[in-house]
CHARMM internal coordinates of N, CA and C (Angstrom, degrees):
IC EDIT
DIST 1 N 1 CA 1.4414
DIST 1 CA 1 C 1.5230
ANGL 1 N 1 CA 1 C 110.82
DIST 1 C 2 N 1.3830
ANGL 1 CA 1 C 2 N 114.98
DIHE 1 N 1 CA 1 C 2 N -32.39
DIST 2 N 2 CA 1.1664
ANGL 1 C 2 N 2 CA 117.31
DIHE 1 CA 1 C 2 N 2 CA -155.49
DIST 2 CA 2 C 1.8903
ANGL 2 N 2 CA 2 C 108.30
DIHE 1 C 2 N 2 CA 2 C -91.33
DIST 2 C 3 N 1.4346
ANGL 2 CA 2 C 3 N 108.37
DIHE 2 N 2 CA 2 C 3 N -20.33
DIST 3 N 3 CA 1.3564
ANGL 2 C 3 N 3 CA 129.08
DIHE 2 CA 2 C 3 N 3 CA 171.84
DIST 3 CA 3 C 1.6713
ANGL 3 N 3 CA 3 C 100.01
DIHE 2 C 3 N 3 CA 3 C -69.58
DIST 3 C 4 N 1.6469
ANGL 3 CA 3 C 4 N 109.52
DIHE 3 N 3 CA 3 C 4 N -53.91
DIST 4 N 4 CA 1.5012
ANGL 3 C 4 N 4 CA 100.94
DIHE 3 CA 3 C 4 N 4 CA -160.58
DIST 4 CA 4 C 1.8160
ANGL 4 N 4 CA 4 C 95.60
DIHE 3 C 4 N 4 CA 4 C -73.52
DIST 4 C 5 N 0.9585
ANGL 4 CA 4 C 5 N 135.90
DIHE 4 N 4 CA 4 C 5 N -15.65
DIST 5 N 5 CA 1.8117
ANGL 4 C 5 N 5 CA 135.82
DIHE 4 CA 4 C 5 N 5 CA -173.16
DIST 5 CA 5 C 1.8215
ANGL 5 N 5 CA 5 C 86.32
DIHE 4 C 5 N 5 CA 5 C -72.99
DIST 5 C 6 N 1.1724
ANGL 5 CA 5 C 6 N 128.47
DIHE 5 N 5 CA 5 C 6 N -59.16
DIST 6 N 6 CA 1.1262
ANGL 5 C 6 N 6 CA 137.81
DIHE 5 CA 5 C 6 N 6 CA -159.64
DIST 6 CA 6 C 1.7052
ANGL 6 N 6 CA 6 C 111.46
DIHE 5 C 6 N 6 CA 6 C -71.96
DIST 6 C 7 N 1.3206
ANGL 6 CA 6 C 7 N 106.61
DIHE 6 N 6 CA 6 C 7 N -44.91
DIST 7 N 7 CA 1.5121
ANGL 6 C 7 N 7 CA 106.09
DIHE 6 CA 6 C 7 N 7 CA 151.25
DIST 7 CA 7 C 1.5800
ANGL 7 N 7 CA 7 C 133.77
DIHE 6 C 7 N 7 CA 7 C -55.31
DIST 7 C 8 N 1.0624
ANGL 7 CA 7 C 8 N 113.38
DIHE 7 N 7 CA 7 C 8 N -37.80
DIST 8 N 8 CA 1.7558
ANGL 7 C 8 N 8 CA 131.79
DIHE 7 CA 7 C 8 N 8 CA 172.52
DIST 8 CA 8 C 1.6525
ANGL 8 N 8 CA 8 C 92.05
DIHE 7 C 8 N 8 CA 8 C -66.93
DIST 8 C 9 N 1.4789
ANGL 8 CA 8 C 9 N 128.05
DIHE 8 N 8 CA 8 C 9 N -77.54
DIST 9 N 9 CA 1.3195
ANGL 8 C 9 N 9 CA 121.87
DIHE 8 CA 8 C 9 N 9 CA 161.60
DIST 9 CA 9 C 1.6339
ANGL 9 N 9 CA 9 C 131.79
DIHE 8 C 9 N 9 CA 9 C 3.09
DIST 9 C 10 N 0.9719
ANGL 9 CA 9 C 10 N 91.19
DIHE 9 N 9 CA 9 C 10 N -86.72
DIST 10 N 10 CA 1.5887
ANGL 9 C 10 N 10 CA 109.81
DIHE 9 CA 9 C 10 N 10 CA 153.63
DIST 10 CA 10 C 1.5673
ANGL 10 N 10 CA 10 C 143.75
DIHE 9 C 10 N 10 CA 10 C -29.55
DIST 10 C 11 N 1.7469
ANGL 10 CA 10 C 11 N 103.70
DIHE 10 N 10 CA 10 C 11 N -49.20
DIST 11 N 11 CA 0.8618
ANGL 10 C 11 N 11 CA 117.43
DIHE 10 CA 10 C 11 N 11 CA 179.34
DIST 11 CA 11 C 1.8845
ANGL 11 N 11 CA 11 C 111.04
DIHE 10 C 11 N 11 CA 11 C -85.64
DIST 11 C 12 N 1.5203
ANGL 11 CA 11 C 12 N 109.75
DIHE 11 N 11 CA 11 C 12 N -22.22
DIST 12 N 12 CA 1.7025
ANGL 11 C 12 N 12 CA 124.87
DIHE 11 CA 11 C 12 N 12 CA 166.97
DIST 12 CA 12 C 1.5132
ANGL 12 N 12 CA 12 C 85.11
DIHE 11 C 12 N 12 CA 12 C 80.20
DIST 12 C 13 N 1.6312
ANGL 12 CA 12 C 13 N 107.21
DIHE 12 N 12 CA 12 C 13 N 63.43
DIST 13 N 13 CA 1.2339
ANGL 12 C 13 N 13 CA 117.90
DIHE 12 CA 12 C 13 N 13 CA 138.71
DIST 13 CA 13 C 1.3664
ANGL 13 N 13 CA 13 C 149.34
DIHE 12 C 13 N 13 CA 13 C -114.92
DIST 13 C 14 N 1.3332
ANGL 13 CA 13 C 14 N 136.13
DIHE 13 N 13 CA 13 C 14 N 145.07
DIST 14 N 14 CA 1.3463
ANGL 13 C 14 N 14 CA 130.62
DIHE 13 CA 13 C 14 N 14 CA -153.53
DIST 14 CA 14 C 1.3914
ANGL 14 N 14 CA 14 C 109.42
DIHE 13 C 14 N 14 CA 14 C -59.72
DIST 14 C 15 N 1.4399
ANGL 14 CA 14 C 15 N 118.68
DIHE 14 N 14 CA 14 C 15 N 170.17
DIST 15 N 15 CA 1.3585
ANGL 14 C 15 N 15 CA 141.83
DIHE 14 CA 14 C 15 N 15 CA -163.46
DIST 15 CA 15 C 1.9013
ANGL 15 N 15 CA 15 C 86.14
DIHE 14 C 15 N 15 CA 15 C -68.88
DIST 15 C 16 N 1.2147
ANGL 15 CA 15 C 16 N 110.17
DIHE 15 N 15 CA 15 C 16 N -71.97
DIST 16 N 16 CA 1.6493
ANGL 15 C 16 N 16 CA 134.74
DIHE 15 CA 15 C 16 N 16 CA -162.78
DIST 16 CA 16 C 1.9522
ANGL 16 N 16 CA 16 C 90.52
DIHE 15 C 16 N 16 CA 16 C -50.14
DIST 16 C 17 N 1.0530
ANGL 16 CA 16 C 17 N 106.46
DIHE 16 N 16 CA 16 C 17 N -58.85
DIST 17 N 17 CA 1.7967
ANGL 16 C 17 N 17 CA 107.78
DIHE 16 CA 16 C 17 N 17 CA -179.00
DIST 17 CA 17 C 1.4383
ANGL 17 N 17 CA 17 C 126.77
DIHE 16 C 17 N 17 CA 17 C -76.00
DIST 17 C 18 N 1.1871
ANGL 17 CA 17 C 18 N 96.72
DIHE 17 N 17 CA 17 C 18 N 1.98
DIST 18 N 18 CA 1.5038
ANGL 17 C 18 N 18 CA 119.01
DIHE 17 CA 17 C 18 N 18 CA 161.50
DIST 18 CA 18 C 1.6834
ANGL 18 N 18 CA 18 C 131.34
DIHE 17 C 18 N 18 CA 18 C -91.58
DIST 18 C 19 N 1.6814
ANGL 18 CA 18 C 19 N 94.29
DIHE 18 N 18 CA 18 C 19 N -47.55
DIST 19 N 19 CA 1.6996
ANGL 18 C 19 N 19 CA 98.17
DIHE 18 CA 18 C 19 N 19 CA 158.53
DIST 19 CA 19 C 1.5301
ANGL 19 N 19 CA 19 C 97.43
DIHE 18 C 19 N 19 CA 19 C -49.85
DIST 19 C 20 N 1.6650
ANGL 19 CA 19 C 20 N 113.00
DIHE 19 N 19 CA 19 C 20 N -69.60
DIST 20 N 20 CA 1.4937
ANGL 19 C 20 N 20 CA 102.70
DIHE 19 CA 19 C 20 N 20 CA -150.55
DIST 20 CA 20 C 1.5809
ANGL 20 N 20 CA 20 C 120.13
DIHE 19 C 20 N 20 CA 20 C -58.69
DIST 20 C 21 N 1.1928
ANGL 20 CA 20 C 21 N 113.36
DIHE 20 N 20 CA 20 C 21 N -28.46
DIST 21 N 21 CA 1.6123
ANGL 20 C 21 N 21 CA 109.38
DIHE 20 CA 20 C 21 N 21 CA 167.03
DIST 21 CA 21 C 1.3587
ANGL 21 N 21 CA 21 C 97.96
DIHE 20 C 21 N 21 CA 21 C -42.40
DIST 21 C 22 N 1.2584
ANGL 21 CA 21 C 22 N 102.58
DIHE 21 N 21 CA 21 C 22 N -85.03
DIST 22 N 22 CA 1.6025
ANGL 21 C 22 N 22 CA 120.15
DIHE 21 CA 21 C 22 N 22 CA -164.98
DIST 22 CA 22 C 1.5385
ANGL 22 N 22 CA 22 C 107.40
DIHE 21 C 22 N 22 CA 22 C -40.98
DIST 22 C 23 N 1.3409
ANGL 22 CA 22 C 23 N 136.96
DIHE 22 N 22 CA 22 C 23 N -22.31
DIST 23 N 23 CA 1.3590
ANGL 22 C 23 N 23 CA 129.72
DIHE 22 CA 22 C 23 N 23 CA 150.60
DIST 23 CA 23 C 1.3301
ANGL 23 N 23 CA 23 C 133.01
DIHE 22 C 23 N 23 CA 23 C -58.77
DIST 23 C 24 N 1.6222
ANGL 23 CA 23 C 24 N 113.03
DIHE 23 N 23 CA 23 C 24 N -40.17
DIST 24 N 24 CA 1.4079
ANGL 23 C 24 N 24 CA 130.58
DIHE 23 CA 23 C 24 N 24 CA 150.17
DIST 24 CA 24 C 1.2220
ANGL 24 N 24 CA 24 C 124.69
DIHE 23 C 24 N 24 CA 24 C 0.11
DIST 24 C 25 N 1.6459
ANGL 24 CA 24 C 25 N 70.13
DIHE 24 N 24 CA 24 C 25 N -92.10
DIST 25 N 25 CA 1.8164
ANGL 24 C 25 N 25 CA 107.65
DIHE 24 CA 24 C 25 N 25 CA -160.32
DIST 25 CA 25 C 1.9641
ANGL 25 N 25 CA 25 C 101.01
DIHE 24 C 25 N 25 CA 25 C -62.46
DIST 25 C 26 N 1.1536
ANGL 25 CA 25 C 26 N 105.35
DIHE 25 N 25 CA 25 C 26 N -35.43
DIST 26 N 26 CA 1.4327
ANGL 25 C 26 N 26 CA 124.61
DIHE 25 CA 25 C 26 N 26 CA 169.97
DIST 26 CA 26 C 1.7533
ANGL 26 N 26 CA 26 C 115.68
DIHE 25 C 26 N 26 CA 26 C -48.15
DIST 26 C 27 N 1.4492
ANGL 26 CA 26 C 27 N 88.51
DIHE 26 N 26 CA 26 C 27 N -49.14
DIST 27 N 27 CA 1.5152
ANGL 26 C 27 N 27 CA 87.64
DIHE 26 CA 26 C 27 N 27 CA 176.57
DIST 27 CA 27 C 1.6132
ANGL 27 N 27 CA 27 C 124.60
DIHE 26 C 27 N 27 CA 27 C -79.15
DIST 27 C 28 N 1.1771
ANGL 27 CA 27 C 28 N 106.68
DIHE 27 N 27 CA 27 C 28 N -40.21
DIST 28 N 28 CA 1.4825
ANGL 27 C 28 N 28 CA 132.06
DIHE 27 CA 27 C 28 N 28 CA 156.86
DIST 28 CA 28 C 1.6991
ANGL 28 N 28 CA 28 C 116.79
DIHE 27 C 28 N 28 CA 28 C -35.13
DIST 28 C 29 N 1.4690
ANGL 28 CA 28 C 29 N 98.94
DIHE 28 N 28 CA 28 C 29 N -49.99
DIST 29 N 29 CA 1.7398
ANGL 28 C 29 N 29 CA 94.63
DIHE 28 CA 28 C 29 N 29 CA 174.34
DIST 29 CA 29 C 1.2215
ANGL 29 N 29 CA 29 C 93.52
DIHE 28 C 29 N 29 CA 29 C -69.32
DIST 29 C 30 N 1.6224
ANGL 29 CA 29 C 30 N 144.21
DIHE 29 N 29 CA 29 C 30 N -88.99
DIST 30 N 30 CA 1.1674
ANGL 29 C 30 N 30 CA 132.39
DIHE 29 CA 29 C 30 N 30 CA -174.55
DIST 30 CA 30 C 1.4785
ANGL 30 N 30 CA 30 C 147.34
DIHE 29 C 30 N 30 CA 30 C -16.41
DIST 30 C 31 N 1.6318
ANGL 30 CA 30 C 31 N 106.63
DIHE 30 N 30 CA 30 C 31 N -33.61
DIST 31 N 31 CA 1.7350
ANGL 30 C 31 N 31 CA 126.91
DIHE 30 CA 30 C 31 N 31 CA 164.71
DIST 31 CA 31 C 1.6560
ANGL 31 N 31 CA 31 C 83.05
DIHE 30 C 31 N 31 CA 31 C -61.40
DIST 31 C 32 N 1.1495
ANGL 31 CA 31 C 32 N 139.62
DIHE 31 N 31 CA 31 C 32 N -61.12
DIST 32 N 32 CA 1.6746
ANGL 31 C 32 N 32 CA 134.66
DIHE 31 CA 31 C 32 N 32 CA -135.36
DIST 32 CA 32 C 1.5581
ANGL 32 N 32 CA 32 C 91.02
DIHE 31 C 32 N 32 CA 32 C -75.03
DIST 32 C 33 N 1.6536
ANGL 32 CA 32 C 33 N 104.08
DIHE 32 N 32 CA 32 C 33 N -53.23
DIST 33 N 33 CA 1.7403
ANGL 32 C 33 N 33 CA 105.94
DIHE 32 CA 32 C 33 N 33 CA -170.26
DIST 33 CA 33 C 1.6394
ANGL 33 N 33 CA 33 C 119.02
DIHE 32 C 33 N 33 CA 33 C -54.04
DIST 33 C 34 N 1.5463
ANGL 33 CA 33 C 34 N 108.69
DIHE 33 N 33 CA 33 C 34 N -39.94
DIST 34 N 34 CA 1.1008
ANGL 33 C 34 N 34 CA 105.68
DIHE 33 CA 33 C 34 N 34 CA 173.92
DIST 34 CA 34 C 1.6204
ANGL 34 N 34 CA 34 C 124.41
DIHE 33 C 34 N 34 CA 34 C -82.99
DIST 34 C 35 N 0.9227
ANGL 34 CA 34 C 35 N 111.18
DIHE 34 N 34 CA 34 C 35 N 4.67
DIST 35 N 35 CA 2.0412
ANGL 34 C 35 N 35 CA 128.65
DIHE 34 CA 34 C 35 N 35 CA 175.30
DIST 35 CA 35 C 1.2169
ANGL 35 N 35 CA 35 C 80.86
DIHE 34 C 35 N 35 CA 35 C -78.65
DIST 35 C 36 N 1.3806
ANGL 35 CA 35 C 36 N 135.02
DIHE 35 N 35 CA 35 C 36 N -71.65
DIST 36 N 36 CA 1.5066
ANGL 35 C 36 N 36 CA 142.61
DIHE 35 CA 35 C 36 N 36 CA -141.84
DIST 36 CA 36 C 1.4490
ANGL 36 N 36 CA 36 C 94.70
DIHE 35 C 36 N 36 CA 36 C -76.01
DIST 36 C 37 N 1.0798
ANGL 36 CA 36 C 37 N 137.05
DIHE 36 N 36 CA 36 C 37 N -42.18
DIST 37 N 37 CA 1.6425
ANGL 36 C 37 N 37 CA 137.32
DIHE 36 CA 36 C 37 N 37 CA 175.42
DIST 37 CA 37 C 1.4644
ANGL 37 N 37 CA 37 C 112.53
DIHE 36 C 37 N 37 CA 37 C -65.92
DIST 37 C 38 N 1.5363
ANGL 37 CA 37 C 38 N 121.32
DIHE 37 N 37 CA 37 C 38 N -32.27
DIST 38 N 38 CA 1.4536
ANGL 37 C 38 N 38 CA 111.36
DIHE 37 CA 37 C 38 N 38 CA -155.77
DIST 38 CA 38 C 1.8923
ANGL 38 N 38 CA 38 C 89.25
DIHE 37 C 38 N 38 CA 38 C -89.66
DIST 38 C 39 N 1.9194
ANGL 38 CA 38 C 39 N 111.16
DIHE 38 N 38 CA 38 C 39 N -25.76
DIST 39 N 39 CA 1.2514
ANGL 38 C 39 N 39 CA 108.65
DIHE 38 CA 38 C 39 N 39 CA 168.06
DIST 39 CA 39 C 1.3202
ANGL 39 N 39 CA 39 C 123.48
DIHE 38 C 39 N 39 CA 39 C -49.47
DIST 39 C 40 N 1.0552
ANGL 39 CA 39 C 40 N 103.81
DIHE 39 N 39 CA 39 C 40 N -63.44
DIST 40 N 40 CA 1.5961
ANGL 39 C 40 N 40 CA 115.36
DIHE 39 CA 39 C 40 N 40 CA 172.19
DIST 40 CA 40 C 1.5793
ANGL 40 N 40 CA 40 C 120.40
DIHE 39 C 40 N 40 CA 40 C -29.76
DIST 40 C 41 N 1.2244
ANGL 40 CA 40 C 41 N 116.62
DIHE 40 N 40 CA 40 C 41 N -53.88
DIST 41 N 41 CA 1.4377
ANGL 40 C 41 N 41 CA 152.34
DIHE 40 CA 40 C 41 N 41 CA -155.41
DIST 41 CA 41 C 1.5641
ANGL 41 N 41 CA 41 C 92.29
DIHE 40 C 41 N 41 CA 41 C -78.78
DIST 41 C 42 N 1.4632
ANGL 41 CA 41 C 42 N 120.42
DIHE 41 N 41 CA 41 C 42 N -62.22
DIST 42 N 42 CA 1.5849
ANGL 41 C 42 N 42 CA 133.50
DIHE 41 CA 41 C 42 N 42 CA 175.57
DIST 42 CA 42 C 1.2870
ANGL 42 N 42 CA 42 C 106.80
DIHE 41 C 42 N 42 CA 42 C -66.99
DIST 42 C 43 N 1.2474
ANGL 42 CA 42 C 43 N 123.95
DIHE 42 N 42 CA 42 C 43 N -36.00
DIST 43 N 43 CA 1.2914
ANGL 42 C 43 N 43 CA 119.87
DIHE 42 CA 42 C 43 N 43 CA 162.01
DIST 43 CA 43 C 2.2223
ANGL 43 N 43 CA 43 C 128.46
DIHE 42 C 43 N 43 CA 43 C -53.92
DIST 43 C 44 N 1.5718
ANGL 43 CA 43 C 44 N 76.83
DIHE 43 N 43 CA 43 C 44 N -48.65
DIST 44 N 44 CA 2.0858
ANGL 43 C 44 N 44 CA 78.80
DIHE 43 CA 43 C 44 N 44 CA 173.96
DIST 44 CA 44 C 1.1259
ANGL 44 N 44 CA 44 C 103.95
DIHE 43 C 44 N 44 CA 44 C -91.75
DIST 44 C 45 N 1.5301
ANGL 44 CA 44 C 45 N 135.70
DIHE 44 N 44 CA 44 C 45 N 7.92
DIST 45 N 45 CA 1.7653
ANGL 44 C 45 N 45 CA 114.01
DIHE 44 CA 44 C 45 N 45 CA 162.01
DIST 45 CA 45 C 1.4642
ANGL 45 N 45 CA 45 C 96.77
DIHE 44 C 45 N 45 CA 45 C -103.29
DIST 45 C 46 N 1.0721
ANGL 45 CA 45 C 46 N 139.68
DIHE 45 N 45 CA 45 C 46 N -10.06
DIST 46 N 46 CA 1.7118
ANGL 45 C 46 N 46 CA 132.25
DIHE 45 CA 45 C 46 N 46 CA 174.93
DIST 46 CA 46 C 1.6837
ANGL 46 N 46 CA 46 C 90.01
DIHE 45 C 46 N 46 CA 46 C -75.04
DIST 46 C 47 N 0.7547
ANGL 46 CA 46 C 47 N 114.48
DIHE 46 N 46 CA 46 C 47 N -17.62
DIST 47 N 47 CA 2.0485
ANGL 46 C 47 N 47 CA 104.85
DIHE 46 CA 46 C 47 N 47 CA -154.01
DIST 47 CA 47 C 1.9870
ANGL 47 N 47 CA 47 C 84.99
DIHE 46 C 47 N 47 CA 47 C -101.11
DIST 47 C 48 N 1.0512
ANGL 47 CA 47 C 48 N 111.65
DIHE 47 N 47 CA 47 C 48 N -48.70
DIST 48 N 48 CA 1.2969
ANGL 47 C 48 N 48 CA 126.92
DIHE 47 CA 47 C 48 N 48 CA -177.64
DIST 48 CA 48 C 1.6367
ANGL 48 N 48 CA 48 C 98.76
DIHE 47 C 48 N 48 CA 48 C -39.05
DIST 48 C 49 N 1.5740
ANGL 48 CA 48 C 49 N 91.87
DIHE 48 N 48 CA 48 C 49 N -72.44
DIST 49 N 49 CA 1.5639
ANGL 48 C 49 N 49 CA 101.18
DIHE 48 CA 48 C 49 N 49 CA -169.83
DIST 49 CA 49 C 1.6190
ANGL 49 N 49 CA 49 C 111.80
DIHE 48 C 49 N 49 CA 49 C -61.57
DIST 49 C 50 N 1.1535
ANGL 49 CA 49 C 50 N 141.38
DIHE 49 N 49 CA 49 C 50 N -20.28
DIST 50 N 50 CA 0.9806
ANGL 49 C 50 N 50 CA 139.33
DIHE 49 CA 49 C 50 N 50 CA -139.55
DIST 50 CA 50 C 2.1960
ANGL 50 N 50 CA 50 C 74.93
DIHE 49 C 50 N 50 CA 50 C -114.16
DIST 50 C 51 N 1.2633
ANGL 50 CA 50 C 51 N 105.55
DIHE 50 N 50 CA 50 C 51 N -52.12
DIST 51 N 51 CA 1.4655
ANGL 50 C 51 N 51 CA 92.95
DIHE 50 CA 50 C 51 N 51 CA -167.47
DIST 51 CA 51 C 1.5950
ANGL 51 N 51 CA 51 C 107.96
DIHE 50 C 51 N 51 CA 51 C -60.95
DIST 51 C 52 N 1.3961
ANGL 51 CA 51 C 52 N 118.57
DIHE 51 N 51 CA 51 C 52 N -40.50
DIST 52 N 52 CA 1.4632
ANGL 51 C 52 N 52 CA 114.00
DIHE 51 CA 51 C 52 N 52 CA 168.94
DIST 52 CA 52 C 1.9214
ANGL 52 N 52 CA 52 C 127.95
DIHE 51 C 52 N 52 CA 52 C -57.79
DIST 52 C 53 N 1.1760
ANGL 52 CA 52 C 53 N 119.92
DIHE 52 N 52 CA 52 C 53 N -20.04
DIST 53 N 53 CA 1.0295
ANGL 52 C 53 N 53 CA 138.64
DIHE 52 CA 52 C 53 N 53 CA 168.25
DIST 53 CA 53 C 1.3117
ANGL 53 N 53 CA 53 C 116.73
DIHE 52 C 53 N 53 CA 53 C -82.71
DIST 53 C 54 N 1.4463
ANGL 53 CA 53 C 54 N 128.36
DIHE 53 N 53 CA 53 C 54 N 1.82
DIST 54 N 54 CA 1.6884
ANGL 53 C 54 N 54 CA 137.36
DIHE 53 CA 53 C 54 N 54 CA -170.21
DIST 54 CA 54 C 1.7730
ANGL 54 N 54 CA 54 C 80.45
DIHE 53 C 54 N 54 CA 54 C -112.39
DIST 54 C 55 N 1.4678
ANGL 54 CA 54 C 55 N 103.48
DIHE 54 N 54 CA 54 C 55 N -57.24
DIST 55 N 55 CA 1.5565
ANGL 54 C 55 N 55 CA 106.84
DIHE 54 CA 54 C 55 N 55 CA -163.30
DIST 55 CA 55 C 1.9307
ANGL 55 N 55 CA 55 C 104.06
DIHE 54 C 55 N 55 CA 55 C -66.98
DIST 55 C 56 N 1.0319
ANGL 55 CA 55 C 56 N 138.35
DIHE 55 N 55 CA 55 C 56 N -30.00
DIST 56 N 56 CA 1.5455
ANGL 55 C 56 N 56 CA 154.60
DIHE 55 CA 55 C 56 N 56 CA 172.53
DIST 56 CA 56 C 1.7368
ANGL 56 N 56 CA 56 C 110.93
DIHE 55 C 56 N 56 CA 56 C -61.69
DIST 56 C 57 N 1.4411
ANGL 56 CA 56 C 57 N 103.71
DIHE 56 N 56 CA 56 C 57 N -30.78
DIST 57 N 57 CA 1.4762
ANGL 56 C 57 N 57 CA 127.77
DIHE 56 CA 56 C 57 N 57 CA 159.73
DIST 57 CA 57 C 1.8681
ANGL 57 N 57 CA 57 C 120.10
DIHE 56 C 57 N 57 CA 57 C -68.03
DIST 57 C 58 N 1.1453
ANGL 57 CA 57 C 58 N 80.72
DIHE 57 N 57 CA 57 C 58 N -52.50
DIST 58 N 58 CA 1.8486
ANGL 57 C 58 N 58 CA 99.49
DIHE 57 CA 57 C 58 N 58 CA -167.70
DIST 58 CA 58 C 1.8251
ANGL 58 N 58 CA 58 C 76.29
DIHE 57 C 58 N 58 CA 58 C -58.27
DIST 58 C 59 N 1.3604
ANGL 58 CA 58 C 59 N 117.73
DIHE 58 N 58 CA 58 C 59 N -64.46
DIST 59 N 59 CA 1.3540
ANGL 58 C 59 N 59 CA 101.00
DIHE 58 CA 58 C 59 N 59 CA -142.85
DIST 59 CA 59 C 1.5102
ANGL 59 N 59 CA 59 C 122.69
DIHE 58 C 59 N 59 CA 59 C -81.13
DIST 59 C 60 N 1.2437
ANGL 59 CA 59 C 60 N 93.46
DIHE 59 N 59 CA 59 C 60 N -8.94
DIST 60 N 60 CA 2.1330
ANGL 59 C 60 N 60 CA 99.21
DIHE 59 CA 59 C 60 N 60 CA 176.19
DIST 60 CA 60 C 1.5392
ANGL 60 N 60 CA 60 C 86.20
DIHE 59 C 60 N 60 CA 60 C -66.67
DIST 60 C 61 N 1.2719
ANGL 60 CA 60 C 61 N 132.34
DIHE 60 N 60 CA 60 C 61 N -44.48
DIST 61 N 61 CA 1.7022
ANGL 60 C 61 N 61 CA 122.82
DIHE 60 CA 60 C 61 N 61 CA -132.85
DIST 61 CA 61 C 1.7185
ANGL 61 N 61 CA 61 C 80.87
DIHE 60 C 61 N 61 CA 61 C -82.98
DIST 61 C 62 N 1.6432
ANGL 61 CA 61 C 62 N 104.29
DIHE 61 N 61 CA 61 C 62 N -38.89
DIST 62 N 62 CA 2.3172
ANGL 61 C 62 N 62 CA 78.44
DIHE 61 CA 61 C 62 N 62 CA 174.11
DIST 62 CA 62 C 1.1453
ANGL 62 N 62 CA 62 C 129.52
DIHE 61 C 62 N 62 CA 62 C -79.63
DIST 62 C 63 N 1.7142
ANGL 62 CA 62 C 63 N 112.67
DIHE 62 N 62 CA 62 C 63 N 12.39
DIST 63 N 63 CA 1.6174
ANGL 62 C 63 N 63 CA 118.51
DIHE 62 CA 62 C 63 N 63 CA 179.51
DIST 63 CA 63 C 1.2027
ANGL 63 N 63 CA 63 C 105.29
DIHE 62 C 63 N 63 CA 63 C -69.19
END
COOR INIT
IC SEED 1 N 1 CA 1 C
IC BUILD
């Protein structure tokens, strides 16, 4: 936060166009964090499903 205030600074931008960057870029990290979570997330129900479907296997073949 304290880089992007100091960048806006720099650049001799207003108070008001400075929040909104800094809201931005704010929101922007968050789109990325939650991509990386919903991966994750799609990742342990593919593994999930796939491990219950090995075990759904195992057990017809001892019927």
């Amino acid at each position: 936060m304290l880089i992007r205030t100091l960048e806006c600074k720099h650049m001799n931008i207003s108070r008001k166009a400075q929040k909104k960057y800094q809201s931005e870029y704010m929101h922007q990290k968050h789109i990325i964090h939650y991509q990386k979570e919903s991966k994750t997330l799609g990742q342990s129900i593919e593994f999930a499903t796939f491990a219950y479907t090995l075990l759904f296997l195992k057990k017809q073949e001892t019927l």
